[in-house]
N, C-alpha and C positions, 0 to 999 in steps of 0.2 A: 505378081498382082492377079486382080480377079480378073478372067477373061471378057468378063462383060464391060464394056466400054464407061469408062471414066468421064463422068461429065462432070467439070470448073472443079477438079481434085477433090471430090467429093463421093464417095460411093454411091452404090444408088441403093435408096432403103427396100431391107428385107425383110418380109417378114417370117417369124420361127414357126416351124411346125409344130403343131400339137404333139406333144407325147404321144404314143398310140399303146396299145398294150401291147404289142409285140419289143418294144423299147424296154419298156416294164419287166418283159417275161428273162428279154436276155440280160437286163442288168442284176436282176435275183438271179439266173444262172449263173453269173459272172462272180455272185456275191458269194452263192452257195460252194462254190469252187472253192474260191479262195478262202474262203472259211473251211471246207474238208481238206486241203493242202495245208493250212494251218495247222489246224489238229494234228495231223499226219504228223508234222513237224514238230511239236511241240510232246505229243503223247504217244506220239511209233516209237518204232523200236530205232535204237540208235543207229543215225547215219553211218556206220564208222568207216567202210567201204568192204567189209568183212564178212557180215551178218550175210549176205546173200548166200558164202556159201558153206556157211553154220548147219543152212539147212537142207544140204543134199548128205 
């Protein structure tokens, strides 16, 4: 449970922080990632476990 003291089994109201734009900034990072890890995935060159060393 929350460590802040329970009063009549009831939590005590909180209220939500504003978004900030740093929230903003890493959740498009977050998004930008996984959309080039995407790609990666879907149009790199095939995982096959081989390719690596195709190219030495």
């Amino acid at each position: 449970m929350n460590p802040v003291r329970v009063k009549d089994g009831n939590l005590p109201p909180f209220d939500v922080p504003e978004p900030r734009f740093g929230t903003w900034l890493w959740t498009l990072l977050a998004f930008l990632m996984f959309l080039a890890i995407l790609l990666v995935l879907l149009f790199g060159p095939p995982l096959s476990g081989g390719f690596i060393y195709e190219q030495f």
